[in-house]
N, C-alpha and C positions, 0 to 999 in steps of 0.2 A: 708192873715196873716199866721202866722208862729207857729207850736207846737215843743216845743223841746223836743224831744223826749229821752234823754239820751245821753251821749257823747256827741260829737261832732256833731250830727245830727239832723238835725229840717226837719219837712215834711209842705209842705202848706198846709192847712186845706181841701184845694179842693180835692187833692189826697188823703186823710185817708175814707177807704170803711170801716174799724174798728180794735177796739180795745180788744184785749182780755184775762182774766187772763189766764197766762201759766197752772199753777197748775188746775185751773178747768177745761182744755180743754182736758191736755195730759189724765186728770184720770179719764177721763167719755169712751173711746175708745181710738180707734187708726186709727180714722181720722185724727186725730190732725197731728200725725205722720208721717202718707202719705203725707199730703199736706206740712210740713216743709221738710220732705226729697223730694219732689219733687222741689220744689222751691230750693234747695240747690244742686240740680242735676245740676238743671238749670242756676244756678249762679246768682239767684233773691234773696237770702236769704242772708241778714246783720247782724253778731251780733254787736250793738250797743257798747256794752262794755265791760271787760271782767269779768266784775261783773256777778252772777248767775242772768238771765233772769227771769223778772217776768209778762213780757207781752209779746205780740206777736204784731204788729202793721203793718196793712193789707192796702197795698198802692193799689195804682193803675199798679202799674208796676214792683214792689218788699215785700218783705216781711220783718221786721224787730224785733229782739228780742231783748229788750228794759228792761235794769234793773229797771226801774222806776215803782213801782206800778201803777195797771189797772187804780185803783178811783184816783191817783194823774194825770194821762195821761186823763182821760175822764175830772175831773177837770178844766185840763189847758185850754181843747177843748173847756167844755162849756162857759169858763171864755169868748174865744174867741169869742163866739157865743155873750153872750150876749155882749159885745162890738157894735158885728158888727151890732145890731139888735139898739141898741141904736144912731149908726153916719148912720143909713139909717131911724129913725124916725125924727132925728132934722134936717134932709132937704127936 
């Protein structure tokens, strides 16, 4: 299944490793930092939209800055979970 993640962009659920609010990440250190400049070195880092980023969203293979609120993006996630937890108990 599919998270849409902002823009034009949806990730499949299997590939999202996490989700994370921008604002509490970049202001606790400057990990945050290192790892989005390094991913943007590297040419793995997406900005979703050109709206100001409020999540970060941690692929498998890229990195993504995502205007969509943390709790609306974890929302969608779980929405999807329970779905999927529901068509694997009724067969």
């Amino acid at each position: 299944m599919y998270i849409h993640i902002g823009g034009e962009y949806t990730l499949s659920d299997k590939w999202i490793i996490g989700i994370f609010d921008i604002d509490q990440t970049t202001t606790y250190g400057s990990d945050t930092m290192e790892f989005l400049s390094i991913h943007e070195k590297l040419g793995k880092l997406d900005i979703v939209s050109p709206e100001l980023p409020r999540s970060i969203v941690v692929a498998l293979d890229r990195v993504y800055l995502s205007p969509i609120n943390v709790k609306t993006l974890i929302s969608r996630y779980n929405k999807h979970m329970f779905l999927m937890d529901n068509v694997n108990d009724s067969q």
